[in-house]
C-alpha positions, -999 to 999 in steps of 0.1 A, spaced: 306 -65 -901 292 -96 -885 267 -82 -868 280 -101 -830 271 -64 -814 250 -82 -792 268 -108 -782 304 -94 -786 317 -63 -769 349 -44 -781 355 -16 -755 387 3 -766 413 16 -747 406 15 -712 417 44 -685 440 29 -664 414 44 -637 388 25 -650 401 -10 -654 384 -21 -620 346 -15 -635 359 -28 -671 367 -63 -660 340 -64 -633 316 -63 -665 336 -90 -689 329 -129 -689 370 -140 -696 405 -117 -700 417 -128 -734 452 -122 -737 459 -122 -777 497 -121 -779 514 -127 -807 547 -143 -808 580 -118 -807 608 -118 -782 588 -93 -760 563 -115 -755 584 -144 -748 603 -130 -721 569 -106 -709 546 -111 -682 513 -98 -688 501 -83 -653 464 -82 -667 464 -119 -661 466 -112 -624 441 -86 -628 415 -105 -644 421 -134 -620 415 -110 -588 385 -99 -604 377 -136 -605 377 -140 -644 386 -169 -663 416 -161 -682 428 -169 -722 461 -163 -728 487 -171 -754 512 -197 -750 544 -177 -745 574 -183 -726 569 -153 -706 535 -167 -691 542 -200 -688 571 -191 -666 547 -185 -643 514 -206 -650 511 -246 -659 494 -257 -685 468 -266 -660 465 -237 -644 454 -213 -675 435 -211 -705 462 -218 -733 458 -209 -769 486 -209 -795 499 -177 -803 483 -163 -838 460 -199 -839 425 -176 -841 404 -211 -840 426 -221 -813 416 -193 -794 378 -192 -808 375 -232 -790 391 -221 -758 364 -194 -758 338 -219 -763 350 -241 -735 346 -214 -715 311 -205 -723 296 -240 -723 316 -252 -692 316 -224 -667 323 -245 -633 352 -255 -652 365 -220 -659 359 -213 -625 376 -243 -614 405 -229 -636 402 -194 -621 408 -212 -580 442 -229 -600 454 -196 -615 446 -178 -578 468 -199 -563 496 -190 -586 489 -151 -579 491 -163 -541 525 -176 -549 536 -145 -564 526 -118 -543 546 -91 -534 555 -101 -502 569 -136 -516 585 -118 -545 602 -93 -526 620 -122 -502 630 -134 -537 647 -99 -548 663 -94 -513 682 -130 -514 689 -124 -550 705 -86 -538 720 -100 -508 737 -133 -525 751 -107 -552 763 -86 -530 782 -112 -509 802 -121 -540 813 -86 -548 
């Protein structure tokens, strides 16, 4: 209704086959969730993705991500605050060695979390259960 087609792309539903080539042709991962006790306590793996694929990334200030990130270490926006998210956009577009400065901060949190760190977590957490059984 705008007319932004040429400067704003809206690509649908995404095969999960396909999400590889999709971020390899965006500029940022928005992550627009709103508020709910899902979201709170959800970790949004396409953060991760989009940081791989070496994307700045905007996500919404929920409990569930910022157990994870600092507030230095991602994009934050309020959740359902659309001119919050709009100026973290922005940023983004007129300061991209910052967003890419932003991008090495959030790598380093994937690094943290990696499988092989994660999984040391879950066999202590297993074992110390276990031992009090």
């Amino acid at each position: 209704d705008l007319n932004l087609n040429q400067i704003v792309q809206f690509h649908g539903n995404v095969p999960t086959e396909e999400i590889v080539s999709a971020l390899g042709r965006i500029d940022a991962g928005i992550v627009p969730n709103r508020l709910s006790p899902f979201t709170n306590t959800n970790f949004p793996t396409r953060i991760f993705e989009c940081l791989i694929m070496k994307k700045p990334v905007i996500a919404a200030r929920t409990k569930g991500i910022l157990d994870y990130f600092k507030e230095d270490e991602c994009y934050f926006f309020e959740p359902g605050n659309v001119n919050d998210l709009c100026a973290k956009i922005i940023h983004i577009y007129q300061h991209p060695q910052a967003a890419q400065e932003m991008v090495y901060k959030g790598k380093d949190v994937l690094s943290r979390h990696q499988w092989t760190n994660e999984k040391k977590v879950l066999i202590t957490l297993v074992r110390r259960l276990l031992k009090h059984r």
